[in-house]
FILO-22840 format. One record per atom (N, C-alpha, C): x, z, y. Coordinates in pm, whole numbers, padded with zeros to 5 digits, always signed. Last residue first. Example, Ala and Ser with C-alpha at 12.3 -4.5 7.8 and 13.67 -1.06 7.14 Angstrom:
REM FILO-22840
+01285+00708-00225
+01367+00714-00106
+01290+00787+00003
+01319+00780-00569
+01230+00780-00450
+01320+00780-00330
REM end
This chain:
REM FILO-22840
+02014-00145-00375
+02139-00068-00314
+02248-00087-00373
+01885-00443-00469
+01921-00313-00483
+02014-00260-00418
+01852-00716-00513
+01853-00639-00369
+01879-00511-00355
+01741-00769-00801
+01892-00835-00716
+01965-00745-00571
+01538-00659-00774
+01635-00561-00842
+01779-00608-00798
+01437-00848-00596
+01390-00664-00564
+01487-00665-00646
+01517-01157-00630
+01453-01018-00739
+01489-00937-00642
+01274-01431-00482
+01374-01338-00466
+01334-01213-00529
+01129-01636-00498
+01230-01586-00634
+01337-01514-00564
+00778-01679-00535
+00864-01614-00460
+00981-01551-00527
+00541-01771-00694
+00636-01863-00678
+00774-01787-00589
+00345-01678-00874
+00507-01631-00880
+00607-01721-00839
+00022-01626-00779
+00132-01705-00809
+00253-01640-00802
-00333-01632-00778
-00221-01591-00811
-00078-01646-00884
-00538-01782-00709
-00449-01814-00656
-00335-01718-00616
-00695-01712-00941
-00680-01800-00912
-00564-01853-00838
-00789-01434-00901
-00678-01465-01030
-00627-01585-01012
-00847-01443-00662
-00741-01387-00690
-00629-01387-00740
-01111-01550-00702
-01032-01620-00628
-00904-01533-00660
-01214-01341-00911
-01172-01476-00936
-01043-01539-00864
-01161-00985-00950
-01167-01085-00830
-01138-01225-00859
-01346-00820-01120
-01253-00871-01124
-01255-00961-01010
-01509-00480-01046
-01539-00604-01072
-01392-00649-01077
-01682-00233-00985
-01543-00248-01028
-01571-00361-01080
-01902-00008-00833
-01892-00150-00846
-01724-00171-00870
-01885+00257-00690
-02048+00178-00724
-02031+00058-00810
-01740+00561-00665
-01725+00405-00696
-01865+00381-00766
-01858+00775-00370
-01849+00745-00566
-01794+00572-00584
-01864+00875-00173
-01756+00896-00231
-01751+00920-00356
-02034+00639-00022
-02092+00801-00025
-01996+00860-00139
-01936+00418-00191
-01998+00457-00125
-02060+00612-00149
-01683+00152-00315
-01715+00297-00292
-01821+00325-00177
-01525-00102-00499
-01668-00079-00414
-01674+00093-00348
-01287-00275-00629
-01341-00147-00622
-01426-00151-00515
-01164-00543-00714
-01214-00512-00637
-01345-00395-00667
-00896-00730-00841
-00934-00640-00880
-01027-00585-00787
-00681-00931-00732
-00704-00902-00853
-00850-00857-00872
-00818-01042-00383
-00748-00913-00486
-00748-00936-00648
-00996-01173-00216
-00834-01219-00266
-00783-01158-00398
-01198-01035-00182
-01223-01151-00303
-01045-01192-00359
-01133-00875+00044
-01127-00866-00097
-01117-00927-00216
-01237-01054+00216
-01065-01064+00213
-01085-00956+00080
-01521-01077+00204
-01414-01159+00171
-01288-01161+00160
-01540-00769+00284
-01537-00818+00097
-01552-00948+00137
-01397-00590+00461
-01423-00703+00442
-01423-00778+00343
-01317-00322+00450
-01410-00326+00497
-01458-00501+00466
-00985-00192+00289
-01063-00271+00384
-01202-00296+00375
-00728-00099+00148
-00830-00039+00168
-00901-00149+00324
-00542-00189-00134
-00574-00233+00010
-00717-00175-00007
-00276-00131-00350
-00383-00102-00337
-00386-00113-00188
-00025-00307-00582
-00122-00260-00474
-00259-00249-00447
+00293-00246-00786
+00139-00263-00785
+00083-00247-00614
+00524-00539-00825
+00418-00404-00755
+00261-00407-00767
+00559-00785-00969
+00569-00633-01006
+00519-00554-00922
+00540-01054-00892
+00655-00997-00898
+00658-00839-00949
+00250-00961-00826
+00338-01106-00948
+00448-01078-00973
+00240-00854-00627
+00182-00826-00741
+00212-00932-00855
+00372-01057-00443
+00406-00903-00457
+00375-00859-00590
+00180-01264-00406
+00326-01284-00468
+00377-01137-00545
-00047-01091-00290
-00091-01193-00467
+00070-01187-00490
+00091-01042-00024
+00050-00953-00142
+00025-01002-00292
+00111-01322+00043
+00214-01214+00041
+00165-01079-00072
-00127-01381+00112
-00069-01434-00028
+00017-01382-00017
-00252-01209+00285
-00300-01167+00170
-00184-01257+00041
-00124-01254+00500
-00075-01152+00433
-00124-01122+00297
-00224-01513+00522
-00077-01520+00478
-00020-01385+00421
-00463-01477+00608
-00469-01504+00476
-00346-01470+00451
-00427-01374+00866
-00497-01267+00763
-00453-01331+00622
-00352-01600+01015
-00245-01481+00969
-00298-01366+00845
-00578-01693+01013
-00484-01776+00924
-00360-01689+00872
-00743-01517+01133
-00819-01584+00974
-00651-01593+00936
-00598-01262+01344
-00689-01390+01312
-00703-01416+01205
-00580-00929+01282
-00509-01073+01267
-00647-01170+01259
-00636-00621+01241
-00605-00688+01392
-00555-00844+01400
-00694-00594+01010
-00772-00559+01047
-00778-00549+01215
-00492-00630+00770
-00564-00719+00849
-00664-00736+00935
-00468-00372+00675
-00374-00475+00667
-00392-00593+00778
-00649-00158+00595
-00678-00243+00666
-00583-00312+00757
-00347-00024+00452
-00477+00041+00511
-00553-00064+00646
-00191-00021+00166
-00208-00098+00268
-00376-00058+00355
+00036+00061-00047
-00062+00107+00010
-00082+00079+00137
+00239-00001-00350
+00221-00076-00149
+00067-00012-00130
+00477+00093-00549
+00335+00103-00528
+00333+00068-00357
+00702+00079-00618
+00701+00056-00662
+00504+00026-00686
+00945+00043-00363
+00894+00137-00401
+00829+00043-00512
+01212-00031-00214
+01168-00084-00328
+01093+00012-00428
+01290+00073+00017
+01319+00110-00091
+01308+00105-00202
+01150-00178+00179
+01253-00153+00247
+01293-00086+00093
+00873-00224+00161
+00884-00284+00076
+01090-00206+00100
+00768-00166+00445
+00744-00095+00281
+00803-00141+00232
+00924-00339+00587
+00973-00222+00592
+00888-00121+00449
+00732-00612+00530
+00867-00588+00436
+00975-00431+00475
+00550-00491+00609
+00580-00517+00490
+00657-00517+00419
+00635-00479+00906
+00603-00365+00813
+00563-00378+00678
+00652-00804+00870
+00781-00682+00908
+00766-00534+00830
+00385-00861+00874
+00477-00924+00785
+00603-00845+00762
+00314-00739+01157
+00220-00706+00994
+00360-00749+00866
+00447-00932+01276
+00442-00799+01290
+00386-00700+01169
+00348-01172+01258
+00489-01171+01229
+00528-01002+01246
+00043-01119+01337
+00048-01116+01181
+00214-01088+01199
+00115-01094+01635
+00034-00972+01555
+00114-00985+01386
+00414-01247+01733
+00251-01208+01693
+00239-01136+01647
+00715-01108+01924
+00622-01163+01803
+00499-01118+01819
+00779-00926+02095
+00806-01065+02158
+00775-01165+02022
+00769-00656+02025
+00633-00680+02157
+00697-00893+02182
+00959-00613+01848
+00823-00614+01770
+00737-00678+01888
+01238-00780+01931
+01163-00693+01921
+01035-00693+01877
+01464-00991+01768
+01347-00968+01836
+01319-00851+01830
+01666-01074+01506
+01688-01033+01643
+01591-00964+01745
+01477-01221+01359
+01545-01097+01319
+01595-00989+01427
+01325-01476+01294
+01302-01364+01432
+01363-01214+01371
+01361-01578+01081
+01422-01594+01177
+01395-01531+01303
+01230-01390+00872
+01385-01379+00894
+01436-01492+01033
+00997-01423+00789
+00990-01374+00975
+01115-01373+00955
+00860-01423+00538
+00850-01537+00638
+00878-01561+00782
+00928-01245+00351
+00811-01243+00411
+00792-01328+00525
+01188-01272+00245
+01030-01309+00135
+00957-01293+00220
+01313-01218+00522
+01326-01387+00439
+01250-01391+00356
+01284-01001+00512
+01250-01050+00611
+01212-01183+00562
+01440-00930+00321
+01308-00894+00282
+01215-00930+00355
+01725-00988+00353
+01667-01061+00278
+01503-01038+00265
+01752-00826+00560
+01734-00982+00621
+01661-01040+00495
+01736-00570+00418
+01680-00569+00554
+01617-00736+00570
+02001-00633+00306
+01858-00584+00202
+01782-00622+00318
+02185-00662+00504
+02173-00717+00396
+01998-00751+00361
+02160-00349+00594
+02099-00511+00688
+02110-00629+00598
+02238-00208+00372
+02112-00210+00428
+02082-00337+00514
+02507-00267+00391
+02404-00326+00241
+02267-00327+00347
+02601-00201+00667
+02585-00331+00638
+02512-00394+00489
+02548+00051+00614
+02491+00005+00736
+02489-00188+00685
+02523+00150+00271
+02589+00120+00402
+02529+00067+00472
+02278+00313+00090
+02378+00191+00056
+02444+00255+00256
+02018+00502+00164
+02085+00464+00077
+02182+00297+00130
+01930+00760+00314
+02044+00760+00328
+02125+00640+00155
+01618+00746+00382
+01690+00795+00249
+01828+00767+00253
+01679+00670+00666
+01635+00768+00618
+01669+00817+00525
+01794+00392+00623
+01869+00454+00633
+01836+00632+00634
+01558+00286+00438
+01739+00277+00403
+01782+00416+00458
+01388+00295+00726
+01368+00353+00559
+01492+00375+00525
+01510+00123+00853
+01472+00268+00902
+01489+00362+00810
+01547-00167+00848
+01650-00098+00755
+01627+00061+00776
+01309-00237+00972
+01346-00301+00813
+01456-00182+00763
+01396-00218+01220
+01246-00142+01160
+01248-00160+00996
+01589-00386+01244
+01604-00248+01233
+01507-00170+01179
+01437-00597+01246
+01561-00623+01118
+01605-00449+01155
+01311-00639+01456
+01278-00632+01340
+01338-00586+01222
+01476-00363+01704
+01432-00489+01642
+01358-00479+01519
+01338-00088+01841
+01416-00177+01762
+01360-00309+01722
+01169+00012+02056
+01274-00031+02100
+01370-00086+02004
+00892+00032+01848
+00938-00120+02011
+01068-00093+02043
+00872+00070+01557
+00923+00136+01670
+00977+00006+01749
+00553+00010+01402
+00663-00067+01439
+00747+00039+01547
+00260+00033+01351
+00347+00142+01336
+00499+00114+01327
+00045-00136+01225
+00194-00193+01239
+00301-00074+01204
-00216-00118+01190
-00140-00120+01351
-00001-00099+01354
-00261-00037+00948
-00344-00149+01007
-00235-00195+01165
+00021-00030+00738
-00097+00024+00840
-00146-00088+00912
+00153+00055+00459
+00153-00011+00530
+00010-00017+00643
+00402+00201+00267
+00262+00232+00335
+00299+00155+00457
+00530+00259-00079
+00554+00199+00097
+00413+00139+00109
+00643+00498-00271
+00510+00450-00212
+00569+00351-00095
+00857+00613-00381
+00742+00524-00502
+00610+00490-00443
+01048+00748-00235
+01096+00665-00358
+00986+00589-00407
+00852+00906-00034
+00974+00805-00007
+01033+00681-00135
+00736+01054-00207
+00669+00918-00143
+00766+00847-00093
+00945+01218-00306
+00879+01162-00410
+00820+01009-00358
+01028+01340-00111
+01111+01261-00189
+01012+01171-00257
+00779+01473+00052
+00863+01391+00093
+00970+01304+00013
+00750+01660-00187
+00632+01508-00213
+00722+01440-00111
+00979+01806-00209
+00939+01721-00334
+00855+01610-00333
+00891+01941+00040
+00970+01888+00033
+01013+01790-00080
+00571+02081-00098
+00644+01961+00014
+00708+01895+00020
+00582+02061-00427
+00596+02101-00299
+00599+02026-00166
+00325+01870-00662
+00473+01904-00603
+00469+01976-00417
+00120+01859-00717
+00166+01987-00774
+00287+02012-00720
-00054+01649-00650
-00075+01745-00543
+00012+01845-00629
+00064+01454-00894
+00133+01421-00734
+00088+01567-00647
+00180+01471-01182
+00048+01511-01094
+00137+01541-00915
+00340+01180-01373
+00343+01315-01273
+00216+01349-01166
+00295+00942-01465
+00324+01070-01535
+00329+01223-01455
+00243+00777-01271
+00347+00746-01387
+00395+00871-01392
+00041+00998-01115
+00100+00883-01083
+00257+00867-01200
-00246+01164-01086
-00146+01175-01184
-00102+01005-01155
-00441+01406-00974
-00390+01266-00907
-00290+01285-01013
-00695+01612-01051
-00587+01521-01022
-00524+01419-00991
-00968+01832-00940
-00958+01731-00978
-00780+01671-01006
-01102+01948-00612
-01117+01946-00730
-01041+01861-00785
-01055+01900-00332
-01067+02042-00371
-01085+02083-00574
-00695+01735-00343
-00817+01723-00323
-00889+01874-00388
-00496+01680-00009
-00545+01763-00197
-00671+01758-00207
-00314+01428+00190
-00419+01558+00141
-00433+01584-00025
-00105+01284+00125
-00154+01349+00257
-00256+01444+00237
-00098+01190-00129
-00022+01312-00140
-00038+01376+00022
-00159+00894-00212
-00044+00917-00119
-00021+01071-00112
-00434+00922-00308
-00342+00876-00378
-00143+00893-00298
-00533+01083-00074
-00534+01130-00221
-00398+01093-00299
-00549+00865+00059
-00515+01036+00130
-00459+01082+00015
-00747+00735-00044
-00569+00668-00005
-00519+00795+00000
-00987+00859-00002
-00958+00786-00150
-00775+00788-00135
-01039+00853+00255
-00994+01001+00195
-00952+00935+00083
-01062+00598+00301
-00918+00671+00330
-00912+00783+00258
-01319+00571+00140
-01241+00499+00117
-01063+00560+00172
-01558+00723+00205
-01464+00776+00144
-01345+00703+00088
-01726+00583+00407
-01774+00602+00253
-01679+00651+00137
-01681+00587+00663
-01729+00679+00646
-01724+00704+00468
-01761+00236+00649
-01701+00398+00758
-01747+00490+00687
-01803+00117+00393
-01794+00138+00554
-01699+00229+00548
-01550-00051+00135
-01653+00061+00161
-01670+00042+00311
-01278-00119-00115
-01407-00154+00003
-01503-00091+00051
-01005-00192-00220
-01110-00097-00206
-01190-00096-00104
-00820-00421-00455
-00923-00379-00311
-01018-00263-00336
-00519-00440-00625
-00708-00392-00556
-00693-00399-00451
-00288-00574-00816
-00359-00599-00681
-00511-00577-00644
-00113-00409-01040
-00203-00511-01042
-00273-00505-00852
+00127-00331-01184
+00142-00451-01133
-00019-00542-01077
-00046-00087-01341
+00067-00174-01335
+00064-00271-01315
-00389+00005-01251
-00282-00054-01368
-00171-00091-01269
-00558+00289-01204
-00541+00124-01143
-00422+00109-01212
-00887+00454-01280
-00734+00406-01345
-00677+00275-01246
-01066+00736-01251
-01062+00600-01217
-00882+00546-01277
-01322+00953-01167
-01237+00893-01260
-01246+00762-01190
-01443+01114-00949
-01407+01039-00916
-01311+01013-01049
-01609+01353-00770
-01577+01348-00922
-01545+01181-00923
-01694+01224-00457
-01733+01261-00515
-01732+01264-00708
-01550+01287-00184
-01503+01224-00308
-01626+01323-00404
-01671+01440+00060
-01573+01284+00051
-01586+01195-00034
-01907+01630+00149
-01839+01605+00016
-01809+01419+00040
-01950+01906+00332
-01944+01742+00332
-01848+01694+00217
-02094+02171+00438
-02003+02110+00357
-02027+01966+00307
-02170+02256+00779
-02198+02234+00619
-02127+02179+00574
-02119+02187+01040
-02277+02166+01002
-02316+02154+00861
-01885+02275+01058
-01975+02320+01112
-02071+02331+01078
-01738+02201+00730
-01787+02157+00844
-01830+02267+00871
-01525+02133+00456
-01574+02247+00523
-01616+02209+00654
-01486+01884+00273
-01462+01917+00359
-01589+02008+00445
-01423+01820-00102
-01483+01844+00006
-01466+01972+00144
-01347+01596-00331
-01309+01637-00213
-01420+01673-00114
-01199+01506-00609
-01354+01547-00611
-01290+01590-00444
-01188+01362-00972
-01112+01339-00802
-01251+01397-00700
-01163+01300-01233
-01243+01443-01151
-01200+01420-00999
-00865+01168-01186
-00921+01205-01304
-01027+01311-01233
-00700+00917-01151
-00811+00991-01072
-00871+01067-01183
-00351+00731-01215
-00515+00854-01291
-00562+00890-01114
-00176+00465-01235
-00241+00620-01154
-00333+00642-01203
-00148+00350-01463
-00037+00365-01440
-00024+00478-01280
-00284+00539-01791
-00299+00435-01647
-00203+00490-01552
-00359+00639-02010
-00254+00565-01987
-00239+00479-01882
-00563+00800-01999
-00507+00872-01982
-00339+00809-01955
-00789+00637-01940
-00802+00690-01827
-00628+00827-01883
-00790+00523-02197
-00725+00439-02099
-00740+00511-01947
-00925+00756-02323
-00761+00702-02367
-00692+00578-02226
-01160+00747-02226
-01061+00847-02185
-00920+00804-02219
REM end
């Protein structure tokens, strides 16, 4: 319990169930759990095995019917609406299987969206911040472009670095790779190992326990219990800090 009470997110009782036609269907089932500071999971499961409702949770899109979510100190389902809109804005960037790119901007606009949502720095800090985040993620020379005149992965790479846009402090990634060939798949994954070296923490929800193996850290879930919490070798392995651009340098 002591380390379920200093973790840098709590699940504490995490329990979810959904009212059906055909009966009550239980998501999450009592669910302790801790994911640390700065560290890189996987969460793995089919269809169905409660793996999004798991994200749902941790992101503040849904409540769960039992239980808390406690994120560096604060119980995330207690805040109001308008409080969780601040809140996820400042300490989550969410990243999707399908990009979720707006086609009539460029890259380097989809980059500065965020910014300019939270209304932080100037048009020109923001494109600043924007190019440089483009540049840790390997697409600053297609700045100019639209999202439909790049690949899949140089697209994936963008909404990365658009999470990454307020320098949140947690990346929630929902089958990341779940439209990219092998080679683009890997690149996002060492993008992430860098990430988590540099300080963020993340959590990736995917179906493919080889691209898990990448992770620090690899959570199992079925029928909406964790089955299996293991350490990820290859992970630790080809975890690196070679990427020297500081997030704090980039600041507003």
């Amino acid at each position: 319990m002591s380390e379920l009470r200093n973790g840098f997110i709590q699940l504490q009782d995490l329990t979810k169930i959904y009212q059906t036609e055909a009966g009550d269907f239980l998501a999450l089932d009592s669910i302790n759990l801790v994911f640390h500071e700065r560290e890189f999971t996987s969460v793995v499961g089919r269809s169905g095995s409660g793996k999004s409702t798991l994200m749902n949770m941790i992101t503040g899109i849904d409540k769960p019917t039992r239980g808390r979510v406690v994120i560096q100190g604060r119980e995330v389902q207690s805040l109001k609406e308008n409080q969780m809109a601040r809140w996820r804005g400042r300490n989550l960037g969410i990243i999707f299987q399908f990009y979720q790119l707006l086609p009539v901007l460029t890259l380097l606009e989809n980059v500065m969206l965020p910014m300019q949502l939270a209304g932080l720095g100037t048009l020109a800090q923001q494109a600043r911040r924007a190019y440089a985040l483009l540049k840790l993620v390997g697409v600053a020379e297609h700045w100019k472009k639209r999202p439909s005149m790049v690949s899949g992965g140089q697209q994936q790479s963008t909404a990365i670095a658009r999470a990454l846009a307020n320098d949140p402090p947690i990346l929630i990634a929902d089958e990341p790779t779940g439209n990219l060939g092998t080679r683009a798949g890997a690149n996002i994954m060492r993008i992430f190992q860098n990430l988590a070296a540099q300080g963020k923490t993340i959590i990736m929800v995917t179906h493919d326990r080889e691209l898990a193996g990448h992770a620090q850290r690899t959570l199992t879930i079925e029928d909406g219990r964790i089955t299996n919490d293991t350490n990820g070798l290859e992970g630790a392995r080809s975890m690196r800090a070679d990427l020297n651009v500081s997030f704090r340098g980039n600041q507003l």
